[in-house]
VOVEXLO-285251 format. One record per residue (C-alpha): residue in one letter; x, y, z. Coordinates in steps of 0.001 Angstrom, whole numbers, plus 500000, padded with zeros to 6 digits. Layout:
<pt residu="A" xx="X" yy="Y" zz="Z"/>
...
END
This chain:
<pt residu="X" xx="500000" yy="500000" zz="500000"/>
<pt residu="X" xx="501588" yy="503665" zz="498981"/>
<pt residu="X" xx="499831" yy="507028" zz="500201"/>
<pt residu="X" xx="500653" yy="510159" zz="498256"/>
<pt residu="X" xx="499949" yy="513532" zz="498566"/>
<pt residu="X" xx="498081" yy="514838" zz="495371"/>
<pt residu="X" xx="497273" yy="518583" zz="496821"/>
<pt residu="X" xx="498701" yy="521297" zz="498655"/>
<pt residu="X" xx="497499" yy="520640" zz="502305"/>
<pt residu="X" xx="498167" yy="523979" zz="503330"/>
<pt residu="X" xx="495958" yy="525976" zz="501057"/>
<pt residu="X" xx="493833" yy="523501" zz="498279"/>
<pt residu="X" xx="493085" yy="526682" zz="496619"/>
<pt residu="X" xx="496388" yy="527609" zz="495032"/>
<pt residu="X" xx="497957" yy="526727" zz="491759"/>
<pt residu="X" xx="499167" yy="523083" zz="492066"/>
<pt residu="X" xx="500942" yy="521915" zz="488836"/>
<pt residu="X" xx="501515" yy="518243" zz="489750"/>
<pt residu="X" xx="499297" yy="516858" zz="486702"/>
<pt residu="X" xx="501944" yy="515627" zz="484686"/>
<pt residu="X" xx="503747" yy="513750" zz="488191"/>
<pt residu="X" xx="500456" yy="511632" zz="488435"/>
<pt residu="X" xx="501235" yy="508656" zz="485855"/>
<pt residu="X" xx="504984" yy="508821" zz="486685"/>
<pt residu="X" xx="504756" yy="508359" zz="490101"/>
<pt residu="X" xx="501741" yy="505533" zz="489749"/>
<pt residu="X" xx="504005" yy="503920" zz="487280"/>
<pt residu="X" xx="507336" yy="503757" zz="489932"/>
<pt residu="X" xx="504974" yy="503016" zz="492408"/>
<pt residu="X" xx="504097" yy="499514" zz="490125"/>
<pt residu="X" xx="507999" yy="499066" zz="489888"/>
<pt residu="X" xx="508536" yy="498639" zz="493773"/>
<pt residu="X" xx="505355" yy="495991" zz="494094"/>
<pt residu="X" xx="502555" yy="498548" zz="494950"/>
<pt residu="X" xx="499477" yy="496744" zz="494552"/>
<pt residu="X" xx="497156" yy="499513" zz="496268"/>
<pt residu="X" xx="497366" yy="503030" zz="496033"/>
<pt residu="X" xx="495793" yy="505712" zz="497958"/>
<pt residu="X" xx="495669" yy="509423" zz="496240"/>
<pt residu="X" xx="495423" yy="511696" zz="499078"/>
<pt residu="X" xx="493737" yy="515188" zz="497932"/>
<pt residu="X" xx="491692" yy="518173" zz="498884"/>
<pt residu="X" xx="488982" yy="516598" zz="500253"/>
<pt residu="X" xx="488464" yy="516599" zz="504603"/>
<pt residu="X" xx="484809" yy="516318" zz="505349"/>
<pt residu="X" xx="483687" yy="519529" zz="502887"/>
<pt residu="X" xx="483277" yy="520926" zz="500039"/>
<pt residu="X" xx="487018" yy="521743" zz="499324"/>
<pt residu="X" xx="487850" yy="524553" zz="496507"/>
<pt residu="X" xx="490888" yy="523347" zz="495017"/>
<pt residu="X" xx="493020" yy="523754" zz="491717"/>
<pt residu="X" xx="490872" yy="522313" zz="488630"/>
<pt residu="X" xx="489964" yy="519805" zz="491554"/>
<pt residu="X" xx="487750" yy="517714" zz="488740"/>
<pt residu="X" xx="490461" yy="517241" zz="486124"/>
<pt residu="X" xx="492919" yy="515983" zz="489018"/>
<pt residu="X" xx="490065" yy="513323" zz="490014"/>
<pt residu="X" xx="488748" yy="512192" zz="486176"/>
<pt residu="X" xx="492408" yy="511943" zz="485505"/>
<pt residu="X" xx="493824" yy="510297" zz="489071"/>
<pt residu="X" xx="490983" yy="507955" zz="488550"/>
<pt residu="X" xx="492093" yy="507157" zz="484813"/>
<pt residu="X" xx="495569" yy="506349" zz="485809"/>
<pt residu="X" xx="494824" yy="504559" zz="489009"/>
<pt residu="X" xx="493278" yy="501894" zz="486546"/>
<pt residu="X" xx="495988" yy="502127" zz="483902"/>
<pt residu="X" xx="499202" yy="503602" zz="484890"/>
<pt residu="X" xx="500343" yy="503344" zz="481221"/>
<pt residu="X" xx="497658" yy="505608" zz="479393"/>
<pt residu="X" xx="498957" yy="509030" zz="478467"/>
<pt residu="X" xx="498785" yy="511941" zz="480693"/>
<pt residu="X" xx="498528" yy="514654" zz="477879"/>
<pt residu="X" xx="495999" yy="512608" zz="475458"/>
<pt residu="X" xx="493810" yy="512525" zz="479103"/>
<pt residu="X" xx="494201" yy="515497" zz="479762"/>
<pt residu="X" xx="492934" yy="517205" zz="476579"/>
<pt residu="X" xx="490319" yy="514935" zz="476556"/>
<pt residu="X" xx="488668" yy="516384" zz="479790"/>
<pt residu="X" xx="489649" yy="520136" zz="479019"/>
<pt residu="X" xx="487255" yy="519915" zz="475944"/>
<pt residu="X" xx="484530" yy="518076" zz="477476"/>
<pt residu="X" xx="484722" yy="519885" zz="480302"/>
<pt residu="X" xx="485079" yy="523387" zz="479771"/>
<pt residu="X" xx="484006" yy="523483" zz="476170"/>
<pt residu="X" xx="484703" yy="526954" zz="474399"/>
<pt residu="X" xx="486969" yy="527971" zz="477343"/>
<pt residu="X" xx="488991" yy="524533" zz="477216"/>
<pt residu="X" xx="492304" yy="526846" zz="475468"/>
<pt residu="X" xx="492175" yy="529147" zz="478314"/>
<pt residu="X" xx="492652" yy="526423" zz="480842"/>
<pt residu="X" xx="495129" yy="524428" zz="478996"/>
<pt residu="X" xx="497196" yy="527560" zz="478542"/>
<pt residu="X" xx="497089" yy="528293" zz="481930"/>
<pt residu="X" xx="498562" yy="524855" zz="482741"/>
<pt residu="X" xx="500696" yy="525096" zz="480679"/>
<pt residu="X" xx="501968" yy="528074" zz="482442"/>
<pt residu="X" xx="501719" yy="526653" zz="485512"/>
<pt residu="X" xx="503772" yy="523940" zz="484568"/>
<pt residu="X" xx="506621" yy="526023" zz="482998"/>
<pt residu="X" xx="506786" yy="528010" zz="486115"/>
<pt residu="X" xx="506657" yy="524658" zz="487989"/>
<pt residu="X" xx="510136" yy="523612" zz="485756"/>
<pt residu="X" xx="511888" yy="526579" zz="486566"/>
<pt residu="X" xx="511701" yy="525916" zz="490282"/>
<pt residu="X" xx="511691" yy="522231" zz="490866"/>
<pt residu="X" xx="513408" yy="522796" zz="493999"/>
<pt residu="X" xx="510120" yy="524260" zz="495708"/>
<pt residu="X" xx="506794" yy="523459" zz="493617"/>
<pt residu="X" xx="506830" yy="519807" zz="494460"/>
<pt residu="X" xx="506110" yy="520581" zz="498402"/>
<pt residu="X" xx="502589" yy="519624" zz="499430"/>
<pt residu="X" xx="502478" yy="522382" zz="502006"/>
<pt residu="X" xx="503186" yy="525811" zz="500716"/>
<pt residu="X" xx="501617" yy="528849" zz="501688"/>
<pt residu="X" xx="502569" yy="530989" zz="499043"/>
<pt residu="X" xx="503081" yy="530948" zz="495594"/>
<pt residu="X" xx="506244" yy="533354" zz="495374"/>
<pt residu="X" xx="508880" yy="531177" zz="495776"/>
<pt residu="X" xx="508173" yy="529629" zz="492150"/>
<pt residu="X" xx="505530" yy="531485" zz="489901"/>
<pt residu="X" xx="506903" yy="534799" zz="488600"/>
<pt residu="X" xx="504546" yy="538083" zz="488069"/>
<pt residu="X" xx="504882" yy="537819" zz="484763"/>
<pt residu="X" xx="504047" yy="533993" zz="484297"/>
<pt residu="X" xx="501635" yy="534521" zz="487152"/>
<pt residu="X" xx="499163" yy="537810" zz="484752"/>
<pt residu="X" xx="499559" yy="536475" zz="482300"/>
<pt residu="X" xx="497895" yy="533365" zz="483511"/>
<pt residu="X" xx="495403" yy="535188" zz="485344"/>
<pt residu="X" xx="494538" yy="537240" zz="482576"/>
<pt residu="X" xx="494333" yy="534260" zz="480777"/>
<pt residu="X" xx="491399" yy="532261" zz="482634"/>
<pt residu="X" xx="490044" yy="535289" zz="484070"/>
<pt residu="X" xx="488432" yy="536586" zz="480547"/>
<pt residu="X" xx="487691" yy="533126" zz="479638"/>
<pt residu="X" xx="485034" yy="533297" zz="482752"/>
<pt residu="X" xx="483640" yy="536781" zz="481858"/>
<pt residu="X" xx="483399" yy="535796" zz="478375"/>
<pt residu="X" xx="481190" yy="532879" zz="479132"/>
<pt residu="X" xx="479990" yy="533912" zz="482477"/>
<pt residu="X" xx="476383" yy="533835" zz="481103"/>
<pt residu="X" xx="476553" yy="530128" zz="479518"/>
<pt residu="X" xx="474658" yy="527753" zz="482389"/>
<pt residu="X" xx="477083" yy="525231" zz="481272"/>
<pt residu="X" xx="480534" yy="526271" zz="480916"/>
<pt residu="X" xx="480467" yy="529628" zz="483007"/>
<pt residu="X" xx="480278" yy="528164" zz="486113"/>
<pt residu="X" xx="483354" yy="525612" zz="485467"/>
<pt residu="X" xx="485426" yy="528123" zz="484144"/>
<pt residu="X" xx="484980" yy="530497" zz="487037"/>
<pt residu="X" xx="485892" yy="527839" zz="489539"/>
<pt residu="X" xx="488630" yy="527539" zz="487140"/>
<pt residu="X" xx="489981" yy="531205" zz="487794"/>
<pt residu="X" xx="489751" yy="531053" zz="491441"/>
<pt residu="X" xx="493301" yy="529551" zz="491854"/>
<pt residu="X" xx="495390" yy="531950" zz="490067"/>
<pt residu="X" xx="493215" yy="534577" zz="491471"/>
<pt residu="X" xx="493368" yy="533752" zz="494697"/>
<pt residu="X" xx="497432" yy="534057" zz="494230"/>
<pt residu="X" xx="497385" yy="537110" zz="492640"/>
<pt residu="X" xx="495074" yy="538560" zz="495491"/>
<pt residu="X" xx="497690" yy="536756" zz="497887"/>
<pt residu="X" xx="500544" yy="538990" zz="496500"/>
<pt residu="X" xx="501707" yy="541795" zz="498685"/>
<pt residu="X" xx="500988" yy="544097" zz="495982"/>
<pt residu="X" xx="496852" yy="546032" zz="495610"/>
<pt residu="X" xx="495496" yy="544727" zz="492524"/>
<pt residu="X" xx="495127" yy="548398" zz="491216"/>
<pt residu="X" xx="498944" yy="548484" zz="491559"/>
<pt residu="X" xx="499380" yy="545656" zz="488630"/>
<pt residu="X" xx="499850" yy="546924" zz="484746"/>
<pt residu="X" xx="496611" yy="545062" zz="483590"/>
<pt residu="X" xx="496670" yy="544843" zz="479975"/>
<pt residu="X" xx="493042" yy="543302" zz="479445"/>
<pt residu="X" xx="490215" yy="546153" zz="478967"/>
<pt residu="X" xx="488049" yy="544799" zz="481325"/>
<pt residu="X" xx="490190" yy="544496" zz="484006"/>
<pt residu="X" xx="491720" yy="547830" zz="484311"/>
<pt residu="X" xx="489477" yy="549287" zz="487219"/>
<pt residu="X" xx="489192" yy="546189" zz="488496"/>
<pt residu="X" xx="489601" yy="547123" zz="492698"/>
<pt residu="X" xx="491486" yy="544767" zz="495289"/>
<pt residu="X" xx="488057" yy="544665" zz="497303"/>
<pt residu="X" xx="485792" yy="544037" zz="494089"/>
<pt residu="X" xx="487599" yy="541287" zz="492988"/>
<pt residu="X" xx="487970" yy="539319" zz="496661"/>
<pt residu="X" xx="484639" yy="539778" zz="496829"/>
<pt residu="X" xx="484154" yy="538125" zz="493540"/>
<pt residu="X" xx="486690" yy="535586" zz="493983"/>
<pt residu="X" xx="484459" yy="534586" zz="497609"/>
<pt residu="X" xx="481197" yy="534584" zz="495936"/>
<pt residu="X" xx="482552" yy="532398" zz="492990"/>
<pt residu="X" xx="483597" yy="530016" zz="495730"/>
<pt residu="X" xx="480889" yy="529576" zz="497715"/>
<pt residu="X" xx="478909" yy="529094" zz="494072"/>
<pt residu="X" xx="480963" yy="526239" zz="493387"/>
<pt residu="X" xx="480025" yy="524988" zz="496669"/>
<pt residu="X" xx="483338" yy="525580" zz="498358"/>
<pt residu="X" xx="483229" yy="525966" zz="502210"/>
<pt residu="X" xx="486484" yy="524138" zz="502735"/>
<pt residu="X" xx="490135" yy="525871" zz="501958"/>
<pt residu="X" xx="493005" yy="524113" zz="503722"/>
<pt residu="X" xx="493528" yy="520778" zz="505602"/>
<pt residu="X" xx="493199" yy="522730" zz="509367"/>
<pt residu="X" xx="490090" yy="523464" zz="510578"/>
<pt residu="X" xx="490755" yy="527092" zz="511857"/>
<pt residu="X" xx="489937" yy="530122" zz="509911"/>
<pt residu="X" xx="489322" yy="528149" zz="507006"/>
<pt residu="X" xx="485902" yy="529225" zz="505042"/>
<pt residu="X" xx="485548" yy="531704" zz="501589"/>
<pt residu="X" xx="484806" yy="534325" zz="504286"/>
<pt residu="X" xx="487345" yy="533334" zz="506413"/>
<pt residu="X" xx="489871" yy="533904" zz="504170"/>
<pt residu="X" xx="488818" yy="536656" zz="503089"/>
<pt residu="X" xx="488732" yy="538673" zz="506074"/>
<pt residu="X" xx="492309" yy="537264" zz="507218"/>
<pt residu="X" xx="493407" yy="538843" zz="503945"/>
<pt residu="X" xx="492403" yy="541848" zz="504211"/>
<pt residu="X" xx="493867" yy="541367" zz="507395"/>
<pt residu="X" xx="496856" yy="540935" zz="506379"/>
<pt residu="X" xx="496689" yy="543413" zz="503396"/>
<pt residu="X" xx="496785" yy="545898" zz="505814"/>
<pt residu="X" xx="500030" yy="544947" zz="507781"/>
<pt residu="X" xx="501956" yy="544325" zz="504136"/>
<pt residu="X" xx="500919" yy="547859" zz="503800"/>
<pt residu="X" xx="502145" yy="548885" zz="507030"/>
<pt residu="X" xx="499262" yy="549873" zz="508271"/>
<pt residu="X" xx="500069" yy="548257" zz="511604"/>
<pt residu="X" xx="497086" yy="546927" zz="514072"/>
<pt residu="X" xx="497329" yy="547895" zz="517759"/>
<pt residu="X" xx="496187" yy="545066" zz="519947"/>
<pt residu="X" xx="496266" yy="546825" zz="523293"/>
<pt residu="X" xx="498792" yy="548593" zz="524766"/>
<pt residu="X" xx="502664" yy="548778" zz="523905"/>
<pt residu="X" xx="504590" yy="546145" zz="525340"/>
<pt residu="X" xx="507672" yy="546820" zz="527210"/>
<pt residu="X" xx="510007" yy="545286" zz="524229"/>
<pt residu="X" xx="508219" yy="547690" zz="521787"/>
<pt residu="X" xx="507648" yy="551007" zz="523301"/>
<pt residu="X" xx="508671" yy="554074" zz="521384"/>
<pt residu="X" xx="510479" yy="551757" zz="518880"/>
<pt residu="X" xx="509081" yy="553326" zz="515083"/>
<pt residu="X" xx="507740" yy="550408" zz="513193"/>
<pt residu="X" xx="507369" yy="548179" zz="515673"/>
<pt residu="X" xx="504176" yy="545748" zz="515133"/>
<pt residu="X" xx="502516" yy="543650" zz="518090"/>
<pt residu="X" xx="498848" yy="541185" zz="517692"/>
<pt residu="X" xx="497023" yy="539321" zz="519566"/>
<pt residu="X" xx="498327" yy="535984" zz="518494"/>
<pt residu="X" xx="494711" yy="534820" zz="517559"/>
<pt residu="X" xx="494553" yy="536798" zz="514826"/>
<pt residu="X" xx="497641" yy="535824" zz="512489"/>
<pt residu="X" xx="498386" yy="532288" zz="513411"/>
<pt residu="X" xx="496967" yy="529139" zz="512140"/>
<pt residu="X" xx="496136" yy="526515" zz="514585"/>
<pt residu="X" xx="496224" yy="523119" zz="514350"/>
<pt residu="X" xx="494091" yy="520138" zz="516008"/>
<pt residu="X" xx="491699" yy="523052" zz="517281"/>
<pt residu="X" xx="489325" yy="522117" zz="520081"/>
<pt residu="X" xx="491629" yy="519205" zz="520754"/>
<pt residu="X" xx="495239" yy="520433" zz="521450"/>
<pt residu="X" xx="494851" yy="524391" zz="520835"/>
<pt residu="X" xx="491918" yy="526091" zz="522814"/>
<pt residu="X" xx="491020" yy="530115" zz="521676"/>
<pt residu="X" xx="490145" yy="531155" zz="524824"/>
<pt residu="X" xx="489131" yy="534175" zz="527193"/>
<pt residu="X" xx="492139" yy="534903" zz="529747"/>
<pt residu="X" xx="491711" yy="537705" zz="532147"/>
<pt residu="X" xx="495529" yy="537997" zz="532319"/>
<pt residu="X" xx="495770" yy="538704" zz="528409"/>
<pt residu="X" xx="496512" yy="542309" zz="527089"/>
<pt residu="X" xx="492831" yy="541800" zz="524905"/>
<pt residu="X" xx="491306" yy="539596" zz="527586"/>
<pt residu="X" xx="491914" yy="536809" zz="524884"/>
<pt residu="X" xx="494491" yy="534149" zz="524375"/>
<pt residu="X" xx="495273" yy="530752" zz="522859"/>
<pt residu="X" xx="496204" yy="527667" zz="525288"/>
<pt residu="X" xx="498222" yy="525229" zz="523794"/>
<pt residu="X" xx="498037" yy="521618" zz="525163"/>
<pt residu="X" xx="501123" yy="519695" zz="526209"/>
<pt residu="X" xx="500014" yy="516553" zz="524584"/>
<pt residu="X" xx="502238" yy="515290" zz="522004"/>
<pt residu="X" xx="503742" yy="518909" zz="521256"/>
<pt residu="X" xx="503660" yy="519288" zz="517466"/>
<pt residu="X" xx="503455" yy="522477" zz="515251"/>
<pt residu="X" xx="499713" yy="523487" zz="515801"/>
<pt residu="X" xx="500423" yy="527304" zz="516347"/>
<pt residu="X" xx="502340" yy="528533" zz="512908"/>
<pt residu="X" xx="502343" yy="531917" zz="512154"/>
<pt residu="X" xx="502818" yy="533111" zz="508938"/>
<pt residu="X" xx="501280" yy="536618" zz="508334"/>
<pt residu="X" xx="504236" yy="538896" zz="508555"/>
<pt residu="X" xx="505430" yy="541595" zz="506683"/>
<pt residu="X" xx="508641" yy="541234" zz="504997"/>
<pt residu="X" xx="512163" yy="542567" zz="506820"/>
<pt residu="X" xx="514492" yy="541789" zz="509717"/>
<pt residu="X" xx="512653" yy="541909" zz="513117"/>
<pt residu="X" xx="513463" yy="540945" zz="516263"/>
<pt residu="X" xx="510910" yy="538410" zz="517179"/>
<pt residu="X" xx="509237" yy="538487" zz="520397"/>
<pt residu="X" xx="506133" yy="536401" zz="521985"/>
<pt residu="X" xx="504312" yy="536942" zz="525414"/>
<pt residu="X" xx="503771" yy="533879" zz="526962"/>
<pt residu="X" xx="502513" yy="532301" zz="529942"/>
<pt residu="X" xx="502237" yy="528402" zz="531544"/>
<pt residu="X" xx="500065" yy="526416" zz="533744"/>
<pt residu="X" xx="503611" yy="524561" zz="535324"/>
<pt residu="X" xx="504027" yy="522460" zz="538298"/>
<pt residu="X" xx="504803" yy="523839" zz="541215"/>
<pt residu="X" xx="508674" yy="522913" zz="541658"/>
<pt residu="X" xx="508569" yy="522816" zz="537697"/>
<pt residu="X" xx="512698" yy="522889" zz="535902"/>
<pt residu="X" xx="513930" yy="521788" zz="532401"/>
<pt residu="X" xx="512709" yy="524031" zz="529310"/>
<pt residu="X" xx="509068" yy="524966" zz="529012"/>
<pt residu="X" xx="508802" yy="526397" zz="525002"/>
<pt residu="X" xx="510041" yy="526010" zz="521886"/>
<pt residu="X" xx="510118" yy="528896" zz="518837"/>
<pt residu="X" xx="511449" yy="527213" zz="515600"/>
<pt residu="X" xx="511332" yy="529353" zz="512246"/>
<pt residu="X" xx="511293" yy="527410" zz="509690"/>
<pt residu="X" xx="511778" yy="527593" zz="505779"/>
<pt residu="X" xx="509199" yy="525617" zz="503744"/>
<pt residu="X" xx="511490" yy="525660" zz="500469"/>
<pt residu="X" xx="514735" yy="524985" zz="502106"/>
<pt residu="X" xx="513276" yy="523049" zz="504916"/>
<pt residu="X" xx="515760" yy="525318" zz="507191"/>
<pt residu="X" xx="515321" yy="525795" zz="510606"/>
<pt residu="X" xx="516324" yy="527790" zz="513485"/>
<pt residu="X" xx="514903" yy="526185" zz="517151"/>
<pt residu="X" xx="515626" yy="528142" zz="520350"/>
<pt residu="X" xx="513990" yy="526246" zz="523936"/>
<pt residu="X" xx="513042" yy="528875" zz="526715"/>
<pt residu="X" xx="513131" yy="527525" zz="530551"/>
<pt residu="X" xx="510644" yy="527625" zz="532676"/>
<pt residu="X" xx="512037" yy="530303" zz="534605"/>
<pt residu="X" xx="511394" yy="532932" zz="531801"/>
<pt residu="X" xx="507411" yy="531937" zz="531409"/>
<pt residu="X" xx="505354" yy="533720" zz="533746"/>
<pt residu="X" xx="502779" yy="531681" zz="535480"/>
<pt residu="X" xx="499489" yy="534038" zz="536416"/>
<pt residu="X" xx="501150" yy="536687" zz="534216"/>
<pt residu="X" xx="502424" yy="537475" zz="530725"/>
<pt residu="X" xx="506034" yy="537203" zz="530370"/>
<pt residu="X" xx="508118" yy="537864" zz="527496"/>
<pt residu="X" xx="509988" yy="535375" zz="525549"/>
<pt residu="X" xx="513239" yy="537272" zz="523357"/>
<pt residu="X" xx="513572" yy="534508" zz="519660"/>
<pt residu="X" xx="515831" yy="537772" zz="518708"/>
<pt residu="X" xx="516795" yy="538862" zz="515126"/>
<pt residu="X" xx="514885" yy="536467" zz="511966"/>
<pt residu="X" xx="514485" yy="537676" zz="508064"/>
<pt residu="X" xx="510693" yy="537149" zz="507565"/>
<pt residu="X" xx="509189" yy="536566" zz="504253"/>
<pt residu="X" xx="506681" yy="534195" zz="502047"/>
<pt residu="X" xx="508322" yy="531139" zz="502659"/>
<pt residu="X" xx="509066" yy="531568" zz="506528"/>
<pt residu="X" xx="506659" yy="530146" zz="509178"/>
<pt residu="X" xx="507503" yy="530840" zz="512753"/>
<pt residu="X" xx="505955" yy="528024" zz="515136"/>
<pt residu="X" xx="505430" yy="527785" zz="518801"/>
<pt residu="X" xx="505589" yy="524420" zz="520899"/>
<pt residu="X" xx="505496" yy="523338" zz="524288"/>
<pt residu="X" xx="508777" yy="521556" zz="525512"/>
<pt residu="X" xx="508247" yy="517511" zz="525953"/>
<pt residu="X" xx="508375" yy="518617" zz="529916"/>
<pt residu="X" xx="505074" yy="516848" zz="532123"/>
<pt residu="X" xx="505785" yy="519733" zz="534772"/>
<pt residu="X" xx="504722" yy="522012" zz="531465"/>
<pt residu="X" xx="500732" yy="521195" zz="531718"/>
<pt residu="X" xx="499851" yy="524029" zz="529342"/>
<pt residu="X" xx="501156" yy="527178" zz="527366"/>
<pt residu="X" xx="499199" yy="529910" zz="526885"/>
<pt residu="X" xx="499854" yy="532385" zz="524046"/>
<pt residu="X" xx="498496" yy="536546" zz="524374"/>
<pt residu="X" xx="500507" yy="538287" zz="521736"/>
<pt residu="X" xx="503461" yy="538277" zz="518870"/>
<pt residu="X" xx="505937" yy="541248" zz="518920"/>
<pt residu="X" xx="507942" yy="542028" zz="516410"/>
<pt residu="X" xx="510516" yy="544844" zz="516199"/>
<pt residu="X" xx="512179" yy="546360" zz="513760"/>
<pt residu="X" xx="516135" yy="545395" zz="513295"/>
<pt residu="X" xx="517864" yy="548586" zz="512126"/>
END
């Protein structure tokens, strides 16, 4: 039996250009003995909106029965019957996708990026959007095809809209899409998922809805812009420091095993009255944070623990992490620098933050650690 990863875990929703991998893989797979194979996609109890999510099953399914047949002939086969007069658009799109894709081998093969940066140029990336995008307005009224080849543009759109640039800053070359407005087109790009009966984004459970995303993203539109949220008062570390950025740690992390390991909670001792409790129980990644705006910070957390009373050994881990290079930096705090009924903070010092960086915080393996608790991030600026 072989499992594989067909989809990007982290967000379905993005441009995935592992099409042509499918018969490959099934065929090495046969070469080592496999006699079962399990596809693993975007699909975890909902409706999940993923990248041309019924061309990757019609043509997973094909190959899972015949290894041998040939991925192009398939795949041409489905674009016409599928998307009819709009079938060009979405092959040249993939085709796009998968010259970008062979550029970067070194990152578009992950199954868990959050960004598409690290591989699909501006350039490739409008032109592709431009591409798929007038396909859908240009048959939006057909009952047939319109409403596949919207779904279609959701993917590159989403990325586009994921870029720290405002839409209106882009040199769009199609009529149409000249006065096209950052808010319009989210707004569009929501309501085309939720037609398509979308209502599931990623693998986690947290934050993870059409409207879900779309108000982290504007969310985080606004710190790329440096239009910096205050979530209470100035801590110590970042008083009087220009720049300097601090949030409530609810509202830029994503959260793993929620309900079960990681508990959003009220907490009186809190700057907002609000904090996240993270379970020592098998300590994985369940608190990543990703929303940052680019630069070198000093990265800071405020952190406190339920510990045992005569509690010793470290109590926290902070690991930034690269999810092209698979790099990683790990520092382990003591128990003597978490505060216990208050908020203490915890110094990661100096990290370069950017698309492909995820910082993530973890409970030490320590049974005197019972939980961590979470109020806000901190970051300051490194001159």
């Amino acid at each position: 039996m072989r499992d594989t990863y067909i989809a990007n875990f982290r967000k379905y929703y993005l441009p995935t250009p592992n099409w042509r991998a499918l018969g490959p893989d099934l065929r090495t797979f046969r070469s080592f003995g496999a006699i079962s194979v399990y596809e693993q996609g975007a699909w975890n109890g909902g409706g999940s909106v993923s990248d041309l999510p019924e061309l990757r099953t019609w043509l997973t399914a094909r190959l899972l029965w015949n290894p041998d047949l040939d991925t192009d002939t398939l795949i041409d086969e489905f674009l016409t019957g599928y998307y009819g007069p709009g079938a060009d658009a979405v092959r040249t799109y993939m085709k796009l996708m998968n010259g970008a894709a062979d550029r970067h081998p070194e990152v578009a093969g992950s199954g868990f990026l959050s960004t598409t940066a690290a591989w699909l140029e501006e350039n490739t990336l409008l032109e592709a959007w431009q591409t798929v995008e007038t396909a859908a307005r240009q048959f939006r009224n057909d009952p047939v095809y319109g409403p596949r080849l919207a779904m279609a543009a959701v993917p590159v759109g989403a990325a586009l809209l994921e870029r720290r640039k405002p839409l209106e800053a882009w040199k769009i070359t199609v009529p149409d899409l000249r006065k096209l407005s950052t808010a319009g087109y989210l707004a569009e790009t929501v309501a085309r998922m939720k037609a398509g009966g979308g209502d599931r984004l990623r693998e986690e459970s947290f934050h993870n809805t059409p409207d879900e995303w779309a108000a982290d993203l504007t969310a985080e539109m606004q710190v790329f812009n440096r239009v910096l949220p205050n979530d209470g008062p100035a801590p110590a570390v970042a008083a009087g420091k220009p720049g300097a950025a601090w949030w409530r740690v609810e509202r830029i992390a994503d959260f793993h095993e929620v309900g079960r390991k990681v508990f959003p909670e009220n907490d009186p001792a809190a700057s907002t009255g609000r904090a996240v409790r993270i379970v020592n129980d098998e300590p994985g990644w369940n608190v990543q944070i990703r929303r940052f705006p680019h630069g070198r910070f000093r990265f800071c957390a405020e952190v406190r623990g339920d510990l045992a009373k005569n509690a010793s050994g470290d109590a926290l881990e902070i690991v930034a992490f690269n999810w092209n290079s698979k790099e990683k930096t790990t520092r382990r705090f003591p128990v003597s620098k978490i505060g216990r009924s208050h908020y203490r903070i915890v110094d990661f010092g100096p990290v370069t933050l950017r698309d492909d960086l995820g910082v993530m915080l973890i409970p030490a393996r320590n049974p005197a650690v019972r939980n961590l608790r979470i109020d806000r991030i901190i970051l300051v600026p490194e001159r």
